[in-house]
MARTORMAR-56311 format. One line per 3 residues: their letters; for each residue x, y, z of C-alpha. Coordinates in steps of 0.001 Angstrom, whole numbers, plus 500000, padded with zeros to 6 digits. Layout:
<rs>
a	X/Y/Z | ...
</rs>
This chain:
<rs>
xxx	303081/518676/261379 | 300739/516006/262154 | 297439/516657/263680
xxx	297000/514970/267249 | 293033/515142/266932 | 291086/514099/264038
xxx	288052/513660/265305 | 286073/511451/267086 | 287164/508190/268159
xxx	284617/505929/266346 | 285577/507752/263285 | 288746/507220/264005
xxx	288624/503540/264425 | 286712/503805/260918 | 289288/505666/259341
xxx	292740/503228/260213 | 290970/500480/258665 | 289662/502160/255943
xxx	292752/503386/255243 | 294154/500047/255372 | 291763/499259/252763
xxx	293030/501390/250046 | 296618/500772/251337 | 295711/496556/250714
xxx	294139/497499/246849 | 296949/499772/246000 | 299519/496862/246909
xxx	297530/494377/245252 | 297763/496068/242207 | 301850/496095/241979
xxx	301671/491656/241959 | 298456/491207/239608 | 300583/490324/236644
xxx	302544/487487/238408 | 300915/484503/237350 | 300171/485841/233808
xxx	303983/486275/232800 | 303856/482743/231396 | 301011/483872/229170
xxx	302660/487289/228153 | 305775/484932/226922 | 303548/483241/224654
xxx	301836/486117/223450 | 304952/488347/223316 | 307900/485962/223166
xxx	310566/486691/225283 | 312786/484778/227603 | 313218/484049/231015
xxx	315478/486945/231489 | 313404/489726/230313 | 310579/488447/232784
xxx	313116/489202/235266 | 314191/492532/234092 | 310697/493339/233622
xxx	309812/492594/237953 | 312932/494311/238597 | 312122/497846/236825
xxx	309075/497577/239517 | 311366/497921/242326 | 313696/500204/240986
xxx	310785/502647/240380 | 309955/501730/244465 | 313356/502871/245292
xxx	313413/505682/242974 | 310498/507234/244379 | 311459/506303/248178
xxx	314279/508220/247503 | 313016/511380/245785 | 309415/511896/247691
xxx	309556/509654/250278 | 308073/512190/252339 | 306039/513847/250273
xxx	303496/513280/252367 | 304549/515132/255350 | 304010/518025/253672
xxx	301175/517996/251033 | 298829/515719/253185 | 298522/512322/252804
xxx	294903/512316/250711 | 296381/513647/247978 | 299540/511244/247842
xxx	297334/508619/248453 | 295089/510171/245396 | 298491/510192/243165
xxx	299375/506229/243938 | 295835/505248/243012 | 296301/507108/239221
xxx	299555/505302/238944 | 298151/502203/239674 | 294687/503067/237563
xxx	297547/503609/234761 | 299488/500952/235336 | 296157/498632/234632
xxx	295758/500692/231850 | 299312/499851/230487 | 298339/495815/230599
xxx	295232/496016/229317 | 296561/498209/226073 | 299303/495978/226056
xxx	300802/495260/222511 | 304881/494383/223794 | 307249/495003/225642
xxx	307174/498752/225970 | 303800/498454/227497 | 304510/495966/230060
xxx	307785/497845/230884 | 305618/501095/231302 | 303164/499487/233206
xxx	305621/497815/236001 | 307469/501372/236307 | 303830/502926/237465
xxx	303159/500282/239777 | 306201/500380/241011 | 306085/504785/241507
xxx	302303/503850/243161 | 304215/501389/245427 | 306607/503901/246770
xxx	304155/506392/247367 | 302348/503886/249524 | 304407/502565/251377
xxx	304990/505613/253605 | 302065/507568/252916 | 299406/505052/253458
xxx	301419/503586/256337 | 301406/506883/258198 | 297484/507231/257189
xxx	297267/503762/259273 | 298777/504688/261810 | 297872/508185/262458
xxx	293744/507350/261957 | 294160/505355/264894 | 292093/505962/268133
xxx	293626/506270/271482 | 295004/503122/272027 | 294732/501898/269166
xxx	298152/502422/268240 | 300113/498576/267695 | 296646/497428/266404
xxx	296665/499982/263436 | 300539/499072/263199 | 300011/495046/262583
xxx	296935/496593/260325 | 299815/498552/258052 | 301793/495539/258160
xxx	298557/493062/257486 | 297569/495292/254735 | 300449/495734/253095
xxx	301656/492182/252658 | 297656/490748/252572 | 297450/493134/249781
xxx	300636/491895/248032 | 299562/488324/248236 | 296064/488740/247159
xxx	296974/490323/243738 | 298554/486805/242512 | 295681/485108/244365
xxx	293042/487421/242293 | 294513/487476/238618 | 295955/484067/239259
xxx	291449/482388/239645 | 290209/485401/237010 | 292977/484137/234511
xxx	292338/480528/235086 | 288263/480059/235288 | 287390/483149/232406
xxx	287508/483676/229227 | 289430/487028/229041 | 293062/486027/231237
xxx	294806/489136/230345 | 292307/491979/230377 | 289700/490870/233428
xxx	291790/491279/236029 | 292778/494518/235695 | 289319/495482/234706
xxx	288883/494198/238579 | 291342/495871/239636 | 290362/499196/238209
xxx	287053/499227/239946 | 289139/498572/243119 | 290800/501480/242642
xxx	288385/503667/241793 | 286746/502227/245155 | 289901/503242/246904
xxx	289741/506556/245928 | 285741/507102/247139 | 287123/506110/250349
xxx	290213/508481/250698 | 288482/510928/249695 | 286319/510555/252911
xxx	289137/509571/254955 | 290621/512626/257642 | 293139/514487/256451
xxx	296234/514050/259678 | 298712/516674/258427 | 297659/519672/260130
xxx	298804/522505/257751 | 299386/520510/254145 | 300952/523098/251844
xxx	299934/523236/248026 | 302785/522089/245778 | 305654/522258/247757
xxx	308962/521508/246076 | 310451/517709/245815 | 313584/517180/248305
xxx	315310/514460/247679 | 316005/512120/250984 | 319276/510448/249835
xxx	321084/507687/251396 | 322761/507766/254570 | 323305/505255/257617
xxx	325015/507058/260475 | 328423/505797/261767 | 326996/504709/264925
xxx	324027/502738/263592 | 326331/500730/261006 | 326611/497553/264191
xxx	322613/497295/263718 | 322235/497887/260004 | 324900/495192/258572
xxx	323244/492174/259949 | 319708/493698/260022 | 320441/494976/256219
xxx	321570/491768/255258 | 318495/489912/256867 | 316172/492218/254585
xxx	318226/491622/251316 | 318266/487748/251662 | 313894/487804/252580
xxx	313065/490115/250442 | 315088/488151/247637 | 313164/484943/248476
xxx	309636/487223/248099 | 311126/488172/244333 | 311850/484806/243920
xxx	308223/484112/244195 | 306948/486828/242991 | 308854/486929/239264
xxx	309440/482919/238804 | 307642/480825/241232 | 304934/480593/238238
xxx	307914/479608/235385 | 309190/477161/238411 | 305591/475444/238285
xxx	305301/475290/235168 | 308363/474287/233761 | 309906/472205/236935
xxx	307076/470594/238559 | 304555/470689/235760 | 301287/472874/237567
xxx	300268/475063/234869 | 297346/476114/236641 | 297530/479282/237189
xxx	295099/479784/240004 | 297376/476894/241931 | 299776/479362/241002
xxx	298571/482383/242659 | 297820/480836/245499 | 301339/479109/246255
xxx	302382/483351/245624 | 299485/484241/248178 | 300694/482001/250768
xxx	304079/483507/251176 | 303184/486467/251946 | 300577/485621/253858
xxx	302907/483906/256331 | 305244/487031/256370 | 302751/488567/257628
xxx	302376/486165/260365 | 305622/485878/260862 | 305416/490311/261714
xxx	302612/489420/264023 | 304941/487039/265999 | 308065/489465/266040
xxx	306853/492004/269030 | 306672/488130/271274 | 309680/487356/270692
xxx	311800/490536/270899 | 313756/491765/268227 | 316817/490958/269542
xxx	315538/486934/268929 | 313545/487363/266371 | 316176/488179/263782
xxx	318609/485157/264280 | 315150/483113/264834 | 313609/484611/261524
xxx	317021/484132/259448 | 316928/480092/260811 | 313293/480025/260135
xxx	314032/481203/256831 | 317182/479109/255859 | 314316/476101/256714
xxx	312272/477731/254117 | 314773/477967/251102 | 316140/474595/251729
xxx	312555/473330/251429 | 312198/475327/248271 | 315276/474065/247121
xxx	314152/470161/247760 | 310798/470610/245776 | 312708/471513/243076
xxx	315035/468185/243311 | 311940/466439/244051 | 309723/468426/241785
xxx	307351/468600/244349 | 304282/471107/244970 | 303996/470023/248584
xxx	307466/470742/249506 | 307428/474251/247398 | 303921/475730/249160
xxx	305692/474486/252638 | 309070/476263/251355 | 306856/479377/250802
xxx	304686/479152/253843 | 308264/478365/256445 | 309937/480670/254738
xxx	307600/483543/254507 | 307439/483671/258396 | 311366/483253/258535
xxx	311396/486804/256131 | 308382/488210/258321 | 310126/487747/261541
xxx	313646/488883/260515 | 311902/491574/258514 | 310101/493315/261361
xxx	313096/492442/263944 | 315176/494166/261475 | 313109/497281/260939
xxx	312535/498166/264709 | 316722/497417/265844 | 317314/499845/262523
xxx	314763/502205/263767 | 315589/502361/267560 | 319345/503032/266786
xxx	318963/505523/264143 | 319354/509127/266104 | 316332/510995/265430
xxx	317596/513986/263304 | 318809/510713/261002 | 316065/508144/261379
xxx	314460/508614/258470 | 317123/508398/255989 | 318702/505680/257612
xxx	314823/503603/257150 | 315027/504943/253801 | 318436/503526/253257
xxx	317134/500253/254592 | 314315/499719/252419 | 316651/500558/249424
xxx	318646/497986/250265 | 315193/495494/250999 | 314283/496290/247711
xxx	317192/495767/245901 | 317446/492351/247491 | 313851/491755/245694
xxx	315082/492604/242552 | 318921/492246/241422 | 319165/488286/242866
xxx	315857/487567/240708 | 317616/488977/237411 | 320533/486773/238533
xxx	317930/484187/238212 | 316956/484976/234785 | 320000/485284/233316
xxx	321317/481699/235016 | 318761/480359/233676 | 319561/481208/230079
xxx	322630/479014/230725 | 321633/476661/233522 | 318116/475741/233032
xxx	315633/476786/235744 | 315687/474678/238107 | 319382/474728/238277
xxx	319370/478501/238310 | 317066/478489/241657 | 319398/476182/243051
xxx	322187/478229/242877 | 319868/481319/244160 | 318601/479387/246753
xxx	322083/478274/248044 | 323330/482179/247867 | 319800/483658/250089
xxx	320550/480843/252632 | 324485/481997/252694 | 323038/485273/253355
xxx	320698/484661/255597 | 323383/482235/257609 | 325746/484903/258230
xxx	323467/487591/259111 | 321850/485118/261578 | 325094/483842/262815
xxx	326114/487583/263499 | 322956/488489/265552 | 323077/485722/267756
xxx	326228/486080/268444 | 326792/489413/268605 | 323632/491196/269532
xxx	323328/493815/267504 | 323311/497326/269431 | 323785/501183/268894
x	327604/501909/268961
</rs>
């Protein structure tokens, strides 16, 4: 049960942002390591490939825990869950800065990834639910804002620390750290909006399942998520290999920035979704996005920064509007004794799209080169992307 009244309403108002706050750090902590993969492969020496592998145990740890305590939350509180994601991400930090090989960086993109789960519905409900009366969509975009801000900022922060000091690999997570532990002072004060939160209560698994009737909504909106959450991947395991090795920018604050900026347009392109309508927005994102990943595709014929940070930027508000379009036709249709598995099902499927394309990626590249590997990815996303657009405009999708 969630508590209707927590309070006053200045507190309130305190609280949804606060809790936005922690929700922002905790994210920020599961895309620190982006722009220092190039420096692990030097240290470490590994290929391509494994930098790949190692992003995608991140987000099968995200699905893994979506799927087994997804809604924890709803019955323990959500202080304490948001307690448990901090010491997963306190230990994931932990993991890079003791860092000695593979196992460690493995390890540490597994906790992340477990911290990442728990957010994602805990600290979104936290959001929402320390909201004021009327206050409601403004908390919402701040779940949204904070969750993608957060993922962007993490390149944007390791990416300047690793550049312009002397200690690349250990000072930001020693940042990060004291983040955290500033997240947890603050939900520790935050209201607790789970009226009776039991003590322990046993794990039930969610599963997997899309009703029968929903299926006309979640093929093209399922699709849409795969293909722009495989672009974010994209960005988020190689974009800094891309730079390097394609178009020659080995600065790795450039780096984290190029990172920040797509998600920092998907979460424009969110804000922009409730104007248009969902029923628009997701053949509008999917174009918007096809724009985006042909633009990525010409910087890397043209090895040209320009055209990549304008890839990222068009295409980041192609994913954010099909994203959020995608997320509220999935969540209207869904019948209410089935809505939440059927979410759950659809951000299994968003995150694999972030994670088995990239290791496609890797491995191509083995073969390919790099550059000819994220041509071929690019080609597949905007095939993807095509036909789920091309279904949704032409056949709105609706309950059956």
């Amino acid at each position: 049960m969630v508590r209707e009244d927590t309070g006053r309403v200045d507190g309130r108002r305190a609280g949804y942002a606060a809790a936005a706050v922690v929700f922002a750090i905790g994210m920020a902590g599961t895309t620190l390591p982006t722009p220092l993969y190039g420096l692990y492969q030097k240290e470490i020496g590994f290929s391509e490939l494994m930098v790949t592998v190692v992003f995608a145990v991140y987000a099968v740890a995200v699905i893994s825990v979506l799927l087994v305590a997804g809604n924890y939350s709803d019955k323990v509180g959500r202080r304490p869950v948001l307690l448990a994601a901090m010491a997963l991400s306190a230990a994931s930090a932990g993991c890079f800065l003791l860092e000695s090989g593979l196992p460690l960086l493995f390890a540490g993109r597994v906790l992340s990834g477990g911290a990442a789960g728990l957010l994602s519905g805990a600290a979104t409900a936290a959001v929402i639910e320390l909201a004021g009366p009327g206050q409601r969509a403004r908390a919402g975009f701040a779940a949204t804002a904070a969750n993608m801000g957060g993922l962007g900022c993490g390149p944007l922060l390791s990416g300047v620390l690793a550049e312009y000091t002397p200690w690349p690999l250990s000072l930001p997570f020693w940042v990060h750290l004291g983040l955290v532990a500033v997240a947890c002072l603050i939900t520790w004060r935050l209201a607790e909006t789970v009226a009776e939160p039991r003590r322990w209560p046993r794990l039930e698994p969610q599963g997997v399942r899309v009703p029968a009737e929903v299926k006309g909504v979640f093929v093209p909106a399922g699709l849409a998520a795969f293909a722009g959450f495989a672009l974010l991947g994209l960005f988020t395991a190689v974009a800094p290999s891309f730079a390097a090795t394609t178009l020659g920018v080995h600065n790795l604050a450039v780096t984290g920035a190029v990172v920040f900026s797509v998600f920092c347009a998907s979460t424009i392109g969110q804000s922009l979704a409730p104007r248009i309508g969902a029923r628009r927005a997701l053949p509008i994102g999917c174009a918007v996005l096809i724009v985006g990943l042909v633009l990525v595709a010409s910087s890397l014929l043209a090895k040209s920064l320009p055209l990549l940070v304008l890839g990222a930027v068009c295409g980041g508000i192609g994913q954010g509007l099909a994203f959020r379009a995608a997320l509220t036709l999935v969540g209207e249709a869904a019948p209410a004794e089935h809505r939440g598995g059927t979410i759950s099902a659809f951000f299994v499927v968003a995150y694999t799209g972030i994670s088995v394309p990239v290791v496609g990626v890797g491995a191509l590249a083995t073969a390919l080169g790099l550059r000819d590997a994220g041509l071929v990815f690019t080609g597949c996303v905007i095939l993807l992307a095509g036909v789920s657009g091309t279904y949704a405009a032409l056949r709105t999708p609706t309950r059956s």
